[in-house]
N, C-alpha and C positions, 0 to 999 in steps of 0.2 A: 504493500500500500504506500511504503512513505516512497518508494522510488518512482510510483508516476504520480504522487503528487509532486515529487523533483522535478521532473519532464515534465508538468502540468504547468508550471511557476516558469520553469528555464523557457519553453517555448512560447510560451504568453510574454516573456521579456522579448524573445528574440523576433518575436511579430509586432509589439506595439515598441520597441526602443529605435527602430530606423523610421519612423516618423519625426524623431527629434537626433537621432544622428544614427547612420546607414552603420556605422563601426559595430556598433553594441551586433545588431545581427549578422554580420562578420562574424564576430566573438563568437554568439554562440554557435553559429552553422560548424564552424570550424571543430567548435566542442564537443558535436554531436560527430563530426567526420572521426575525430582520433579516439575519444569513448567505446563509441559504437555503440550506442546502450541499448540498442534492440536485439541484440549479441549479449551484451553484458548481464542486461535484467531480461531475459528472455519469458524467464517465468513467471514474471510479477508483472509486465507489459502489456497492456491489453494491445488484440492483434492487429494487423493490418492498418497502425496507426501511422503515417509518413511524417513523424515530427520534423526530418528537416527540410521535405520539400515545403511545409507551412511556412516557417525561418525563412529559407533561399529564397519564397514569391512573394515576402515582407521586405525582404532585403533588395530583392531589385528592384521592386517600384520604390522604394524610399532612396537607392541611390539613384533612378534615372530622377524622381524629383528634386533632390538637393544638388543633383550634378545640373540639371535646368537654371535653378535657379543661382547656380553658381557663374554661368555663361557671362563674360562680360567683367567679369570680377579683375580688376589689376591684379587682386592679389593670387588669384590661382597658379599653385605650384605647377612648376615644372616634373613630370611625375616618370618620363619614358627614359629606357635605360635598355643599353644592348642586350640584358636579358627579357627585359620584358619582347624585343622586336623576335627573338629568338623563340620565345613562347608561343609567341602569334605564329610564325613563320611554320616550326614545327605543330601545331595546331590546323593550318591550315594543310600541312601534306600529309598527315593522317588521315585527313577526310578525302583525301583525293584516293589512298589505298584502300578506303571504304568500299569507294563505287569500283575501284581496279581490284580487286579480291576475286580469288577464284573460287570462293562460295559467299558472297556477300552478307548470308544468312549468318554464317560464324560470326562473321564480322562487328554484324549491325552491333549485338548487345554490350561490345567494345569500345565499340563507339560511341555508342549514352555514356560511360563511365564517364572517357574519355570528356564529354562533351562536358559536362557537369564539373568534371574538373577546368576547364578551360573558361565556362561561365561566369564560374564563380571567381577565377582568380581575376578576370577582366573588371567583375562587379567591385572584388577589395580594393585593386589596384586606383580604382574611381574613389572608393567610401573611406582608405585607410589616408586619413590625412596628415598625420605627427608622429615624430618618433615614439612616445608616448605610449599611444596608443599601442603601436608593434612592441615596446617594452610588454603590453598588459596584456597581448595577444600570445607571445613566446611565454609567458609565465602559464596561463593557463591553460600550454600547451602541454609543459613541464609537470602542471598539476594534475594532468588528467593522464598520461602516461605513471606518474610516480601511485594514483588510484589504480590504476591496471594491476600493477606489479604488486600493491599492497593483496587486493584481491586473488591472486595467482598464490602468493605466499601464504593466506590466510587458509585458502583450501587445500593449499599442499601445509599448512602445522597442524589443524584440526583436523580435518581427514584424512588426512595422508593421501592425498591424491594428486597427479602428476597432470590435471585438469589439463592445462597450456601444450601438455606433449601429447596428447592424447585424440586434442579437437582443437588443438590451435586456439585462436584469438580473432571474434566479429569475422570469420569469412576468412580468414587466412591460414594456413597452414601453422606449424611448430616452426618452420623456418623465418615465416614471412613474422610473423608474432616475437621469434628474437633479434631479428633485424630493428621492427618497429621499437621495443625496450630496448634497445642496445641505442637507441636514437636518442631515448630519455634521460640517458647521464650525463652527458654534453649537456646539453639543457639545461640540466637543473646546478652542472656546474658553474657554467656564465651567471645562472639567473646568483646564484650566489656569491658569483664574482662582482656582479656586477651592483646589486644593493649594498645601502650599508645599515639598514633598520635590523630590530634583530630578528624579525620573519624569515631573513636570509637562511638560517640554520635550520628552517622548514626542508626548504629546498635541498639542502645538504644531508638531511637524515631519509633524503627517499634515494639515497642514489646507492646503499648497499642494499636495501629490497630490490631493486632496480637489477642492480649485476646478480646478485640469486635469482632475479625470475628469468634473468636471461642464460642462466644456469639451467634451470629444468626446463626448457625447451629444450635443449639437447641438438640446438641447432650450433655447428659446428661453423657454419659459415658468417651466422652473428657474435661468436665467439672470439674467430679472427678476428673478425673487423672490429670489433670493440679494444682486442689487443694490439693491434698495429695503428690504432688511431691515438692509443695511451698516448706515445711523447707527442705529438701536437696537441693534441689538448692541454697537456702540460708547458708546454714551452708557450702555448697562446696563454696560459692563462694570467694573470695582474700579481698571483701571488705563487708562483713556480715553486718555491722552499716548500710553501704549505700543502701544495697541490704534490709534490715528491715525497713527501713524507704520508702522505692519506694515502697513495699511488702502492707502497711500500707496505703501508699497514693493510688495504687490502688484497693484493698478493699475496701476505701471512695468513692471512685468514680463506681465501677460496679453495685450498684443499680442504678446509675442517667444514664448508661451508656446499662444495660440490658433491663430497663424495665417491665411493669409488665408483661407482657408474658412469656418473658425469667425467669424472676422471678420465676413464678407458673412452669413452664417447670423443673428448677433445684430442686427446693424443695419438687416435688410430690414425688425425692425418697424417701422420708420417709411414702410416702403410696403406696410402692410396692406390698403390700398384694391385694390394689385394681387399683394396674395399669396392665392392660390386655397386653400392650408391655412387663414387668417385666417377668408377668408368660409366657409368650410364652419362653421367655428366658430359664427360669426354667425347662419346658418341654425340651425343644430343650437339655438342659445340662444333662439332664436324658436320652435319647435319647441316646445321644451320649456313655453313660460310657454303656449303654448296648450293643450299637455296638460294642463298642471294646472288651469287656467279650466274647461277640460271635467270635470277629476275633481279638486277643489277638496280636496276630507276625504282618501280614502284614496290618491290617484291611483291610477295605473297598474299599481302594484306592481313588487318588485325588476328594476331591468333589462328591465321589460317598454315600456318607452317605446322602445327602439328597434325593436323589433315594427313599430312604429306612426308613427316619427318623420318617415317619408321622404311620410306622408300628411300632415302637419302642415306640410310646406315645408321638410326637410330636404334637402341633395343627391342623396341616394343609398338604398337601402333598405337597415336594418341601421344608420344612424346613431350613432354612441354619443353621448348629449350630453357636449360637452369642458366640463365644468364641476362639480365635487363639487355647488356649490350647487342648481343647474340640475337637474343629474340627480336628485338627493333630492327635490325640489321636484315635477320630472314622475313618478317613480316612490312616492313616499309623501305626496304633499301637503304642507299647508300647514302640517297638524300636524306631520310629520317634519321638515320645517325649519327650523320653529320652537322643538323642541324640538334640534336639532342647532345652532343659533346659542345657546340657553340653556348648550346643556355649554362653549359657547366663551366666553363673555362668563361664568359663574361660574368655567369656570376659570382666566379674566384675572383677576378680581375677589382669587381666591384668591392667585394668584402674587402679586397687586400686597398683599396682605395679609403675608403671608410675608416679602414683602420688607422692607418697615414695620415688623415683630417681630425681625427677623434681624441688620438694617442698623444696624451698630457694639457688638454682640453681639462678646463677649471669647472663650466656648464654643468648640468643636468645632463643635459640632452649630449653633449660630449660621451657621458657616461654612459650612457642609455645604449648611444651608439655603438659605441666599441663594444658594450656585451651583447647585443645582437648580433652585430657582426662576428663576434668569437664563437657565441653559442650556435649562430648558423653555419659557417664554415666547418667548425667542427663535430657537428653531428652530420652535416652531409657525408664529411670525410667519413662515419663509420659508413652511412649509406653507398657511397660509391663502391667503398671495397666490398659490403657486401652484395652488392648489386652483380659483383663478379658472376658469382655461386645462384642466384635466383633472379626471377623474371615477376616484376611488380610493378610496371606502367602505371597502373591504373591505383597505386598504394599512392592516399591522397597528404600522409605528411610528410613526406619528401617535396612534393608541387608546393604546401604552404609553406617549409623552408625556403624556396626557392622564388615567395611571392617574398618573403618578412626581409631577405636579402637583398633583393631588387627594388624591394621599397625602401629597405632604411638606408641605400645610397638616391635614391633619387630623392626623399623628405630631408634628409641630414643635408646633404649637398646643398637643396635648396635655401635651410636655415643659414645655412654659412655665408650662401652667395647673394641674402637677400639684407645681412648684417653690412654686406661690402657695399652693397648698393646703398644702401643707409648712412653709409659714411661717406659714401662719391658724394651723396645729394647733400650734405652739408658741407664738403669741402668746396669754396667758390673755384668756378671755372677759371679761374687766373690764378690761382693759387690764393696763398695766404695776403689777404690786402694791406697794402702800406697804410701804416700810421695818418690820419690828415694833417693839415699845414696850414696855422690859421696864415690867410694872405694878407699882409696890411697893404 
């Protein structure tokens, strides 16, 4: 009962709050995107209820009205940035492999994700107007991942149940579900770099629940990636000494904390040669680079490469390629990858831009900045590496990292550049004026 009167209160906010600003339904659509809570409280939900298409049709009639009535405004920010054209660009040649698909039917229900993600990132990139706000959007993104992983630990102490390995997480798999947690300790590290109230140490006590629940997944490829993104994280972070010493002390403790199962689970990859999960991978990633040699421009279209993959020298029929790269590659070609390494590499460029304007900045919003920009760089970093190992287009907080990045360089940027203008428009156009001279 008390969880859809949560959902009763959250979605009633997130449909009457973009009447007086579009953010707040931002907020929560996004809350309900990383939650999932029609996954999470399955059992207490009444069915067939679409809480965030309600949000998302609050949210964009209230941004196309404020963005109306904003037409004309001197003051409207400059808001467009090489990932955002990259987004568009890659958005628009997935719809083109929609209609080019060689079962279009596969396709289509890809393409709604797809679509929905690209919607809504057009409607934030409209409604998110201040660093501010992206600070309050990254926290409660922080917070509803470090719930995940509370709930994942609570049924694995009381029950003893490996729930998360078992049935995965909202629709995803055990892998895709430690990818997503393994996203959450970045996060909540920034968010705690980056305050100095003492709420900060909220954020810091979810982030060993966090690496246990990405423990019992038993995903091995969120494991890496969570381990080889350690020293960046560390060396981004404001307080390195602190961050090498916590870095230290939980190493000491993930044997007593993993167990030997988990144990043997992470260390087999070093006999990938004789793990039959590994080679199916292998095949599947051969597979795929042949698909796309055959359909080079539009490939295969959405998800239609496993149609076809198990002709290509996949194991089995039905294949999925384990690999984001891979799979974009065999299902949109050369240009879809290409254009999918463009949004990642402008919006490294950006972050590492942000950080250069932000870094020893006295401001608020200086501060704000920098841990955005740290906390999103480096949870992408877990994302890309595990992106290697698995195929999750359509996994929507990766897209809102890559929105919260491209906006806090194009809103920060703008604050900086509209300070400089402020100070041209006072300095007189001749420079500093001479003294006068009374004439007798």
């Amino acid at each position: 009962m008390k969880q859809t009167i949560f959902m009763a209160v959250v979605t009633a906010w997130g449909v009457v709050g973009p009447i007086f600003d579009p953010a707040i339904g931002v907020g929560v659509y996004y809350l309900f995107a990383v939650l999932r809570p029609q996954f999470l409280w399955q059992w207490a939900l009444p069915v067939n209820v679409t809480w965030s298409l309600y949000v998302a049709v609050a949210t964009i009639a209230g941004t196309a009205v404020h963005a109306m009535l904003r037409v004309g405004s001197p003051s409207a920010p400059k808001r467009l940035t090489m990932t955002h054209l990259c987004v568009a660009g890659f958005a628009i040649w997935i719809s083109l492999t929609c209609v080019t698909a060689i079962d279009p039917a596969t396709a289509y229900p890809w393409w709604l994700e797809y679509i929905k993600i690209f919607v809504m990132f057009c409607v934030a990139t409209i409604a998110l107007n201040s660093v501010n706000t992206l600070r309050i959007l990254m926290m409660v993104t922080a917070l509803a991942l470090g719930y995940i992983a509370y709930e994942i630990n609570f049924l694995y102490l009381v029950d003893s149940y490996l729930g998360v390995y078992h049935n995965g997480w909202g629709g995803l798999d055990n892998n895709g579900a430690g990818l997503m947690l393994a996203m959450g300790a970045p996060l909540c590290i920034a968010v705690w770099d980056m305050e100095r109230r003492w709420w900060r140490w909220i954020f810091a006590s979810l982030i060993p629940p966090i690496v246990h629940a990405v423990l019992m997944t038993y995903s091995r490829g969120a494991m890496v990636a969570l381990a080889l993104a350690a020293p960046l994280i560390i060396v981004r972070s404001r307080h390195p000494k602190q961050m090498m010493l916590a870095a230290v002390a939980v190493g000491a403790m993930l044997p007593v904390l993993a167990g030997q199962q988990i144990r043997d689970r992470f260390f087999s990859v070093q006999q990938y040669e004789e793990d039959r999960s590994a080679q199916s991978r292998f095949e599947s990633w051969r597979a795929a680079w042949h698909i796309a040699t055959d359909h080079p421009v539009f490939g295969v279209g959405i998800r239609n490469s496993q149609i076809i993959s198990y002709q290509y020298g996949a194991d089995e029929q039905g294949r999925v390629i384990h690999s984001q790269y891979l799979q974009l590659l065999a299902d949109g070609g050369f240009p879809a990858l290409t254009l999918y390494f463009g949004m990642l590499f402008s919006l490294w460029m950006s972050l590492r831009r942000t950080r250069l304007l932000a870094r020893g900045g006295t401001r608020d919003e200086d501060r704000h900045a920098l841990g955005i920009a740290l906390g999103v760089e480096t949870a992408m970093a877990v994302f890309c590496l595990g992106a290697v190992f698995l195929s999750l287009e359509v996994f929507e907080l990766p897209w809102l990292l890559v929105l919260l990045g491209s906006q806090v360089r194009a809103l920060y940027y703008t604050e900086a550049e509209a300070e400089a203008e402020r100070a041209a428009l006072e300095t007189p156009v001749w420079g500093t004026p001479l003294p006068l001279r009374r004439v007798s």
